[in-house]
TORKOLDREN-156768 format. One line per 4 residues: for each residue z, y, x of C-alpha. Coordinates in Angstrom, 3 decimals, decimal comma. Each point is the difference from the previous one (the first is absolute). Example, Ala and Ser with C-alpha at 12.3 -4.5 7.8 and 13.67 -1.06 7.14 Angstrom:
// TORKOLDREN-156768
7,800/-4,500/12,300 | -0,660/3,440/1,370
***
This chain:
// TORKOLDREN-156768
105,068/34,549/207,755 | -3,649/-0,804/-0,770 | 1,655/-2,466/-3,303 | 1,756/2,426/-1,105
-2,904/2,446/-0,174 | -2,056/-2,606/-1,579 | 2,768/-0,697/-2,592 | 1,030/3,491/-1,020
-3,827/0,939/-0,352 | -0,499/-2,779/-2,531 | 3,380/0,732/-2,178 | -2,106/3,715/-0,186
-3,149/-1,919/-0,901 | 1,971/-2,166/-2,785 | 1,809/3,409/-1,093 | -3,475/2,083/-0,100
-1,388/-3,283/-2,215 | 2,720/0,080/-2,396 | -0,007/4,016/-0,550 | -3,918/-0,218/-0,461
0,254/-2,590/-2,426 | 2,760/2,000/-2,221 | -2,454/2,802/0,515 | -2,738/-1,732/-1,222
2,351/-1,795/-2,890 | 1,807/3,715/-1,319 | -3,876/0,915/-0,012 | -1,506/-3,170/-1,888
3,200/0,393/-2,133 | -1,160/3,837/-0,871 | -3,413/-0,721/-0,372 | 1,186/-2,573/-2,859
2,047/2,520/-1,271 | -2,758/2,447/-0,111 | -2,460/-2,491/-1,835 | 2,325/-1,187/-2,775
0,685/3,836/-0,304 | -3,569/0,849/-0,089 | -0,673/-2,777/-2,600 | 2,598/1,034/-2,279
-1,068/3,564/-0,011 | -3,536/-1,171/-1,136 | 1,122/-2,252/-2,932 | 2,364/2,873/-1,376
-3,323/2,536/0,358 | -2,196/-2,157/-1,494 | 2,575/-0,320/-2,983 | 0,614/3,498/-0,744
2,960/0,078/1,224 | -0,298/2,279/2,634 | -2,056/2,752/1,394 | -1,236/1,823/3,405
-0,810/3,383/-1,850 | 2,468/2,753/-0,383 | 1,074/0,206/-3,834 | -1,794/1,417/-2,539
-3,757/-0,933/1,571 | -2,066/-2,692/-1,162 | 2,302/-1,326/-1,912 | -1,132/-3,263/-2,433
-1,034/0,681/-3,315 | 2,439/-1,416/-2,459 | -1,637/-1,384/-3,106 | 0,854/1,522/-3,102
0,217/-2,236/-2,997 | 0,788/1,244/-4,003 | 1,553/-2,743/-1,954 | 0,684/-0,466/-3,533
2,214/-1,939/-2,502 | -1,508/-1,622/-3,002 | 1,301/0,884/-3,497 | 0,278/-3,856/-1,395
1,734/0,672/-3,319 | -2,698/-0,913/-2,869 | 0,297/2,904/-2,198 | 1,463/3,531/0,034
0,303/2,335/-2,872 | 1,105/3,551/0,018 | 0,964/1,500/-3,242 | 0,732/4,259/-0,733
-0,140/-0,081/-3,795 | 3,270/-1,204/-0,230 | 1,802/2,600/2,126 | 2,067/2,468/-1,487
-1,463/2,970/-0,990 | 2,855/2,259/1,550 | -1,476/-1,459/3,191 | -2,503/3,045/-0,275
-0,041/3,472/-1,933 | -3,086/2,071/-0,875 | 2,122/3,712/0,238 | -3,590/1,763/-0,146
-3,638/-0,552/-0,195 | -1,303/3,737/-0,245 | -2,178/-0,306/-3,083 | -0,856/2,948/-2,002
2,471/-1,531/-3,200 | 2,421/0,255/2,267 | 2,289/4,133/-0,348 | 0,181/1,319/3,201
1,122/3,647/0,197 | -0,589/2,148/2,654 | -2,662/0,903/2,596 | -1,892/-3,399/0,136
-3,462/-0,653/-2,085 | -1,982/-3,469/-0,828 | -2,798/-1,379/2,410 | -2,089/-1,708/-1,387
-2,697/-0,611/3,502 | 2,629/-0,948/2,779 | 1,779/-3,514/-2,076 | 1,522/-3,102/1,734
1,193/-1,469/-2,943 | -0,755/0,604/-3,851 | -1,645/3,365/-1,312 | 1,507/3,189/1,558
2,591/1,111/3,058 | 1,554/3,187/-0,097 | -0,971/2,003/2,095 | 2,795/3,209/1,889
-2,153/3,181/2,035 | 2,246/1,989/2,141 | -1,667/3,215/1,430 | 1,329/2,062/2,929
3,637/-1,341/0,699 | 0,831/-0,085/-4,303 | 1,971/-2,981/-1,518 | -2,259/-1,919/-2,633
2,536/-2,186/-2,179 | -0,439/-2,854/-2,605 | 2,792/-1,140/-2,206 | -0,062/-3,159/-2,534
2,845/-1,131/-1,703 | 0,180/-3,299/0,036 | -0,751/-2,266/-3,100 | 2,800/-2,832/1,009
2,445/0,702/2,504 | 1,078/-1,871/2,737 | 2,758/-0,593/3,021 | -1,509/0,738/3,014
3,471/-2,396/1,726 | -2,165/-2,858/-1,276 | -2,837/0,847/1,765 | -1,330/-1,285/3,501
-3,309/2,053/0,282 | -2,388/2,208/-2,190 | -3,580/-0,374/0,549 | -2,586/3,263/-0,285
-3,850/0,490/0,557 | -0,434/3,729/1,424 | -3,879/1,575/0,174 | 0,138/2,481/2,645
-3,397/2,143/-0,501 | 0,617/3,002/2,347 | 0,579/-0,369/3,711 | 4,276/-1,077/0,628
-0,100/2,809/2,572 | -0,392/2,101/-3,213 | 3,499/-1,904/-1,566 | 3,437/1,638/1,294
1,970/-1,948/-2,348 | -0,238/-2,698/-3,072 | 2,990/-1,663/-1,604 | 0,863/-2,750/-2,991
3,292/1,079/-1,434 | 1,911/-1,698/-3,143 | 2,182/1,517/-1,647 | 3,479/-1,697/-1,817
2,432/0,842/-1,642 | 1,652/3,428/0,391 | -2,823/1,393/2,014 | 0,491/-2,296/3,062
-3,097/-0,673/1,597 | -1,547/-2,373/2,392 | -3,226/0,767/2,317 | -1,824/-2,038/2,198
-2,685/1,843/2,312 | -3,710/-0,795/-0,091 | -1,206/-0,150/3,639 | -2,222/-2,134/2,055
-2,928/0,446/-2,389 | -3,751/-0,041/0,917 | -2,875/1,487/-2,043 | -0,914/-2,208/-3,105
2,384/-2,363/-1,988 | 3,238/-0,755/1,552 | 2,175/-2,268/-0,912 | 3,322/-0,064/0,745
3,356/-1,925/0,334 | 3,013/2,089/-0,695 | 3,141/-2,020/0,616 | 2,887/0,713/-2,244
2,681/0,391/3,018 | -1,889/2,848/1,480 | 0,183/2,680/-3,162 | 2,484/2,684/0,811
2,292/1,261/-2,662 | 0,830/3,783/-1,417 | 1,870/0,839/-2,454 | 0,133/4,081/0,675
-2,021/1,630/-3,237 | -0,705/2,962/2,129 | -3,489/1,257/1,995 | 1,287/-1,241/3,092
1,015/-4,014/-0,196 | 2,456/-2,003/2,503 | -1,801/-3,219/0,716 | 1,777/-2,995/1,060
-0,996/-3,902/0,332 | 0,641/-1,816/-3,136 | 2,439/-2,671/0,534 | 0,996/-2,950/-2,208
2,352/1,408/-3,676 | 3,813/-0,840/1,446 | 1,403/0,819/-3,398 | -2,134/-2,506/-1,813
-1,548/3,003/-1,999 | -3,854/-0,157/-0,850 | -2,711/2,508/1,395 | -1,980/0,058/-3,148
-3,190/1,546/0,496 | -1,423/2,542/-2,639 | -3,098/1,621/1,158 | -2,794/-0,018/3,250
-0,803/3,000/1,876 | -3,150/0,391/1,893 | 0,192/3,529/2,444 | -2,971/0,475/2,558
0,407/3,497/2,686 | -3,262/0,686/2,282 | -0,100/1,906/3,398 | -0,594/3,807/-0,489
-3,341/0,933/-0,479 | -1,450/-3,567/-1,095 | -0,189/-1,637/-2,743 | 1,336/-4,104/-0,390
-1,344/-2,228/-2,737 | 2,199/-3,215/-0,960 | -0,933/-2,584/-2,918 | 2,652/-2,416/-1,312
-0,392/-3,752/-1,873 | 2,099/-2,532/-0,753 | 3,729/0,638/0,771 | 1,278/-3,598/0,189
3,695/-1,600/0,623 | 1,475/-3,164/1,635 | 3,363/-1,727/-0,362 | -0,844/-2,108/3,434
-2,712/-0,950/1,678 | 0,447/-3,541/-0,197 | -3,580/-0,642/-0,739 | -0,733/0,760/3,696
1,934/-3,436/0,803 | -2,919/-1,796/-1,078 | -2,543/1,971/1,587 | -1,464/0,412/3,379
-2,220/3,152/0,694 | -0,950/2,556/2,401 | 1,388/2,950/-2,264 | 2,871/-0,760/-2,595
-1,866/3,086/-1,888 | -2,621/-2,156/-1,049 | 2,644/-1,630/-2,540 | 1,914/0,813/-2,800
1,348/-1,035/-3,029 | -1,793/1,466/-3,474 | 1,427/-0,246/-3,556 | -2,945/-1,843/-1,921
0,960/0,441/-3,758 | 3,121/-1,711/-0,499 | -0,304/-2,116/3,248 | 0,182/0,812/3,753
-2,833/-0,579/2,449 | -1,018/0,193/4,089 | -2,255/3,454/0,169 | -2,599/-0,106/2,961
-0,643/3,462/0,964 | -3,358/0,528/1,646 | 0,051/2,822/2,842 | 3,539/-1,138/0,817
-1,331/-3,484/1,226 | -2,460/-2,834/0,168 | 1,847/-3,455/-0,508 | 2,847/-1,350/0,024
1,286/-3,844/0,604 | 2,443/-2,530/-1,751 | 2,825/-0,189/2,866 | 0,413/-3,539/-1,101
-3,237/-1,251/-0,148 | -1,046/-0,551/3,897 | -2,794/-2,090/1,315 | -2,168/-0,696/-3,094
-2,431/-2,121/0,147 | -1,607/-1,383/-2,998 | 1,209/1,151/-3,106 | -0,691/2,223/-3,393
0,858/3,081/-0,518 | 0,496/1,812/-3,056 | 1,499/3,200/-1,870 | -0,118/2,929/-3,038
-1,124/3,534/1,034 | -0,278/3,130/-2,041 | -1,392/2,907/1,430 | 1,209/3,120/-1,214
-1,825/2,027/2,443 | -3,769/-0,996/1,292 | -0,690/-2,023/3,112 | -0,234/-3,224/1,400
2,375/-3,227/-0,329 | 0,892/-3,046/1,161 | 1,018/-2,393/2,462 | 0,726/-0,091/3,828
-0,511/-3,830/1,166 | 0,990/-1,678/3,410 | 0,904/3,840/1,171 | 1,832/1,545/2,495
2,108/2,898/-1,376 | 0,816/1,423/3,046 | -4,124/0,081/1,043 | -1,539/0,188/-3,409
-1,836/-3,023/0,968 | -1,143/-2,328/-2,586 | -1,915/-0,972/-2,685 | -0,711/2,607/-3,690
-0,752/-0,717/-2,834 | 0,070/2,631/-2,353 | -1,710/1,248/-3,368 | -0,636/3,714/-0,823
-0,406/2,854/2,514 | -3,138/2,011/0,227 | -1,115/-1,670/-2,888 | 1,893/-1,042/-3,241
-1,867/-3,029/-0,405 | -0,093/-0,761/4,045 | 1,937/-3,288/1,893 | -0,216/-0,791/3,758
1,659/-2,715/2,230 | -0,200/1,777/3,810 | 1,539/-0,320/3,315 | 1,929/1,861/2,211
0,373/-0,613/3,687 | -1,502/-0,054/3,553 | -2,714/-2,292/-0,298 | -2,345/1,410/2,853
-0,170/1,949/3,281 | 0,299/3,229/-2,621 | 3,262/-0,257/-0,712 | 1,730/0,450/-3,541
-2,295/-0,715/-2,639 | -0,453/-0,007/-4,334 | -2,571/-2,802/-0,401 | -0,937/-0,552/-3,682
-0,376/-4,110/-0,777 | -1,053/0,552/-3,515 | -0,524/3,305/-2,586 | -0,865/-0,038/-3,458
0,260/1,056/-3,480 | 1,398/-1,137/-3,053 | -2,848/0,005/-2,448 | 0,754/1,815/-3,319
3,664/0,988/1,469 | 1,811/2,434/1,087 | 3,729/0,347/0,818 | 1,532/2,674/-2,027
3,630/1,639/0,580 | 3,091/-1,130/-1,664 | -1,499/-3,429/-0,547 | 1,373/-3,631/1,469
-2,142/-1,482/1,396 | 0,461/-3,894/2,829 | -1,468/-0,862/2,895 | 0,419/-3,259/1,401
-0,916/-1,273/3,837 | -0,943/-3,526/1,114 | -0,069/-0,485/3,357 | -0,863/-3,174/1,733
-1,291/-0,515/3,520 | -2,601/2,606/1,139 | -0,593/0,623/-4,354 | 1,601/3,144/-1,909
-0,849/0,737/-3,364 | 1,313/2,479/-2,336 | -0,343/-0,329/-3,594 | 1,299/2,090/-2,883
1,390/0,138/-3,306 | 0,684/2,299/-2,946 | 2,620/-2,266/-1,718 | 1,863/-1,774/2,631
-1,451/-3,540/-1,247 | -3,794/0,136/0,387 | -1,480/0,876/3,445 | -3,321/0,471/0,883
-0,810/-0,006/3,489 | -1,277/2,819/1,321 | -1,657/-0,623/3,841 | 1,168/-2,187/2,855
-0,732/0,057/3,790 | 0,517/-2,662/3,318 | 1,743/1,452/3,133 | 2,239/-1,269/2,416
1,354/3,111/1,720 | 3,535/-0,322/-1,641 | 1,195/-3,343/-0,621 | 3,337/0,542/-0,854
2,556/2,933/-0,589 | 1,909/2,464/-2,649 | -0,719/-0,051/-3,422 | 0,198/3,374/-1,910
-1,544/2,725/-1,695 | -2,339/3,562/1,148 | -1,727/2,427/-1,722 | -3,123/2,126/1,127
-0,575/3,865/-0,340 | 3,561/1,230/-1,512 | 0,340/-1,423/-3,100 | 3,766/-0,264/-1,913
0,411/-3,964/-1,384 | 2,385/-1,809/-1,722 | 0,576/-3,645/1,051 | 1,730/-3,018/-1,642
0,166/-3,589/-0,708 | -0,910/-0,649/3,974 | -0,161/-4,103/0,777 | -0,945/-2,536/2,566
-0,709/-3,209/0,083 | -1,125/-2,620/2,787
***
C-alpha cells in the first residue's frame, strides 16, 4: 500500500515535470516567434515599406525631379522662303486703296497692322454692313483656317451680334460668328469646318454647317462681308485689320508655345514667312531642339509693326522661363538680354542682365534685320547685323540660372514680325 502511494505520486511528479516543461517550451517557442516578428516589422518601417498611421497622414515626401534630353545633332536649319505661296492668302488688309461699299469708314488711330482698319458703328439694335469685292478669288474647300484681328472699342455687353460672311457664286454665302472677344485687339482663329452655309437670297437665311463639296464642284469665293448689330439703346464700336488665310497649319508642327495665336504664316513679297504676333504671345520654342547647352543662335526679322524682338534661350515654354534677348521695344534703338524666373523668396520675377542702345541706330519697320546668340557656360551675348554677314556685338552678360533648355523666339510689347532663315549650330 504505502509503495504504491509512493510510486503513483512520483509518475504525477514526472507527468507535472513534463507538462511544465512543454509549457515553458510552447512559451520560449512564442516568445521567439514574437521577436523575429518584432524584428521584421522594424526593418520593413525603417525601409519605407510600411506604416503605423492611417492613410493619407504624414505621408513621405516624394522627390520631384524634371529631366531633360539633349538635342546632339550639330546644326539645324529651318527654312519658310521656299514654301508655297498658296500656303497663305492675304483676302484683306483694310487700307483706305482698298473699295469697300457700305456702312464702314477708315481708322486711321486704332491700327494693328499697316495704316488704317475700317471701322462699322451700329446704334440702337441697326445693322451696320461692309462689303468688298474681292480682288482675286478663292476656294474656301482649300482652306483650313482664316485668321482676323478685331478692335472692340465699346463695352461687348453693348454687341448683340457680329458676323464674317463670304459670299460665292450664285449668292451662297458662308458666315462665321465673332464671339469671345475682349476690349482692344482680338485676334482670332476661325477654322474653315465651322462656317455654316446659305444659299436662300431672301431677308431671312437657313444656316447649316458647311460640309466637305461631294460633287467635286468648287465654292469660289467672290466678295467679304463685314455686318456688326448692337443691343437696343447702345451703341458697339468694332475695328477690323488684316483678314488672313491658311491652307494648314503645318507650321505649328515645328513649334511649341503657350498660344498657337502667337503664330502664323505671312506672305513676304514673293516668299512666305513665320509672323510673331505680339499680344497673342510671348515665345515660342523649336520642338526639336531640347536641352541646349552651348550653342549659337541666329535668324532674319522684319518688323512690320513696332516692338521688341528676339530670342528665347534655355526656356521653358510652358513657364516662360528663360533667358531674352531682344532688340527694339520702348525704344527703336534699345537691346536687352533679361531673365525670367523665381530666383528669390518673391516669387516670379523680370530681372534685366544687361540694357542698352545702339548708338546712331534705330530699327525701322519693313526692314531685315539678324540677330545672332552665343551662348557658352554662364556667358550670353547678342550681337547684330544689318546684312546677314557682318555682326557687331551688341552687350553680353554672366548668369547661371538656366543652364540648359528650348531654343526659340519672343517678342516684347505686341509687335507683328516676320521671321526666316532660323539656324543652329553646336
Amino acid at each position: 500500500m504505502t509503495f504504491a502511494k509512493i510510486t503513483l505520486q512520483s509518475f504525477l511528479v514526472r507527468q507535472n515535470l513534463v507538462f511544465v516543461k512543454k509549457i515553458i517550451l510552447e512559451n520560449a517557442l512564442a516568445f521567439l516567434l514574437l521577436l523575429a516578428a518584432l524584428g521584421a516589422t522594424v526593418y520593413f518601417y525603417k525601409n519605407g515599406q510600411i506604416s503605423f498611421l492611417s492613410p493619407g497622414k504624414n505621408k513621405p515626401k516624394i522627390e520631384e525631379v524634371t529631366s531633360e534630353l539633349l538635342f546632339t545633332e550639330k546644326e539645324y536649319h529651318l527654312l519658310y522662303k521656299d514654301w508655297a505661296l498658296e500656303e497663305v492668302i492675304e483676302i484683306a488688309r483694310f487700307e483706305d486703296q482698298e473699295k469697300w461699299q457700305g456702312d464702314g469708314d477708315f481708322d486711321f488711330s486704332n491700327v494693328y497692322e499697316g495704316k488704317s482698319s475700317l471701322a462699322l458703328v451700329s446704334q440702337n439694335h441697326q445693322i451696320s454692313r461692309a462689303v468688298f469685292p474681292l480682288e482675286k478669288d478663292f476656294d474656301i474647300d482649300k482652306i483650313a483656317q482664316f485668321r482676323l484681328f478685331v478692335f472692340l472699342k465699346t463695352p461687348l455687353k453693348n454687341l448683340e451680334e457680329a458676323n464674317l460672311i463670304f459670299e460665292g457664286e450664285k449668292g451662297v454665302l458662308y458666315q462665321y460668328p465673332l464671339r469671345e472677344l475682349t476690349e482692344g485687339w482680338n485676334c482670332l482663329v476661325l477654322p474653315r469646318s465651322l462656317f455654316s452655309e446659305s444659299s436662300n437670297l431672301g431677308q431671312e437665311k437657313a444656316w447649316s454647317a458647311l460640309t466637305p463639296d461631294q460633287k467635286g464642284e468648287k465654292r469660289i469665293i467672290h466678295s467679304l462681308i463685314l455686318q456688326i448689330t448692337s443691343r437696343p439703346k447702345t451703341m458697339s464700336v468694332l475695328g477690323f485689320d488684316l483678314l488672313t488665310a491658311e491652307e494648314s497649319d503645318r507650321y505649328l508642327d515645328d513649334w511649341n508655345t503657350n498660344d498657337n495665336r502667337f503664330l502664323s504664316l505671312a506672305r513676304d513679297g514673293s516668299v512666305v514667312n513665320l509672323r510673331l504676333i505680339g499680344f497673342a504671345g510671348q515665345a515660342a520654342n523649336l520642338k526639336k531642339i531640347t536641352g541646349a547647352r552651348d550653342y549659337t543662335f541666329q535668324a532674319r526679322f522684319i518688323p512690320t509693326k513696332s516692338g521688341g524682338f528676339g530670342f528665347f534661350l534655355r526656356g521653358d515654354y510652358q513657364s516662360g522661363y528663360g533667358y531674352y534677348l531682344t532688340v527694339g521695344g520702348e525704344s527703336k534703338d534699345a537691346f536687352s538680354i533679361t531673365k525670367r524666373g523665381i530666383f528669390s523668396t518673391r516669387g516670379e520675377e523680370d530681372l534685366a542682365l544687361v540694357k542698352g542702345k545702339i548708338k546712331n541706330f534705330k530699327v525701322e519697320i519693313d526692314m531685315p534685320y539678324w540677330l545672332k546668340a552665343t551662348l557658352k557656360g554662364s556667358r550670353l551675348a547678342l550681337a547684330f547685323s544689318i546684312d546677314g554677314k557682318n555682326f557687331v556685338e551688341l552687350g553680353n552678360a554672366n548668369d547661371n540660372s538656366f543652364s540648359s533648355g528650348g531654343v526659340g523666339l519672343a517678342v516684347k510689347g505686341d509687335p507683328l514680325v516676320l521671321v526666316d532663315d532660323i539656324s543652329f549650330a553646336q
